[in-house]
N, C-alpha and C positions, 0 to 999 in steps of 0.2 A: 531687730537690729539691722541696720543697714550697712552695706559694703563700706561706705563711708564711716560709720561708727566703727565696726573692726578695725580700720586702716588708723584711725584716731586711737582707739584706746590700745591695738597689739602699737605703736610706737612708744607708750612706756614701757610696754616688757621687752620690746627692743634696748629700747637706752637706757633701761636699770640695769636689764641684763648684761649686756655690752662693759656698764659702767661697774657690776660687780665683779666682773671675770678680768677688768683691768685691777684694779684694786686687788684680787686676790692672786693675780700673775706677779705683778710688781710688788707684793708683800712675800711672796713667795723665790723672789730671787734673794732676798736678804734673809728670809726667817726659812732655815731648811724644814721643819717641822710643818710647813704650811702643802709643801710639794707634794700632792698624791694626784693618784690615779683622777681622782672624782674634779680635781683643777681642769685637766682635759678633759672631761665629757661636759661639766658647766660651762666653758669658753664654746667649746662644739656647739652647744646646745644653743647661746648667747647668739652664738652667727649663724644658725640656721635660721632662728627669728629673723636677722635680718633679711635672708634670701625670702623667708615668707610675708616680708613688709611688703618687698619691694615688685612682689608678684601680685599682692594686695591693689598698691598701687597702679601695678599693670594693669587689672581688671579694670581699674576706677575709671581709668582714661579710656580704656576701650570698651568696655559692655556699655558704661552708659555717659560716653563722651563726654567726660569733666575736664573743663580747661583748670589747669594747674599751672604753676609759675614754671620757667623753664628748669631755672636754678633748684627748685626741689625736687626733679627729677634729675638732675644731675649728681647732688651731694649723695640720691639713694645708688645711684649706680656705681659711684666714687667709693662710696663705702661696700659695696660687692667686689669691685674692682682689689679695693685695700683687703679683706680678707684674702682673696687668691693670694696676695702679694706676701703677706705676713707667712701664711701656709708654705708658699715657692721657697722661703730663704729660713726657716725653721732646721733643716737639717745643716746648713752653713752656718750657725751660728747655736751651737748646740749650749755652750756655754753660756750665751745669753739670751736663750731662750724663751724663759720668763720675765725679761727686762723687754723683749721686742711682742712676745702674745701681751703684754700688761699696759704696754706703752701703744701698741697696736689696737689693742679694747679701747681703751679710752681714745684713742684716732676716731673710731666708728662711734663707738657712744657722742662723741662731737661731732660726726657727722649729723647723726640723729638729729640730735640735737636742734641745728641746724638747718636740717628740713621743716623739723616742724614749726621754728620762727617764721620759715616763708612759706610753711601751706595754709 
């Protein structure tokens, strides 16, 4: 397997993941029986794949100088960027907590998304 197959195939477990941990935050602000511990470490887990995409991609361009589209190096940093962001304002909005990690997964899962129309 090469660098380039990893970057290929971890991009579904990126945006499944991403796209489940939206799905079960935003199922989770309406159904309280949905809220447990295991919501946060799925979402954690969701956006750490992403940081290990986009470090994927890192390698790709520099070990063995792959020209890639500007815009799909942008949406993967936009979406590292959105994570910080979603994290920073998690304790100001405690109440809607799971309406902003749920709406914020699926932000990043459409990031993904995204990238990979234009890699």
């Amino acid at each position: 397997m090469t660098l380039l197959d990893a970057h290929e195939a971890w991009s579904w477990v990126t945006v499944l993941g991403n796209g489940m941990a939206g799905v079960w935050a935003l199922s989770a602000h309406w159904l309280a029986g949905l809220r447990s511990k295991a919501l946060w470490w799925f979402t954690g887990i969701a956006q750490v794949t992403m940081f290990a995409q986009v470090v994927l991609g890192v390698l790709l361009v520099t070990a063995e100088d792959m020209e890639v589209p500007e815009l799909h190096m942008f949406y993967g940093f936009v979406a590292i960027l959105s994570i910080g962001l979603v994290y920073s304002y998690r304790a100001q909005v405690t109440e809607w907590r799971y309406l902003l990690y749920g709406l914020g997964s699926l932000f990043i899962m459409g990031l993904g998304v995204r990238a990979m129309l234009l890699g």
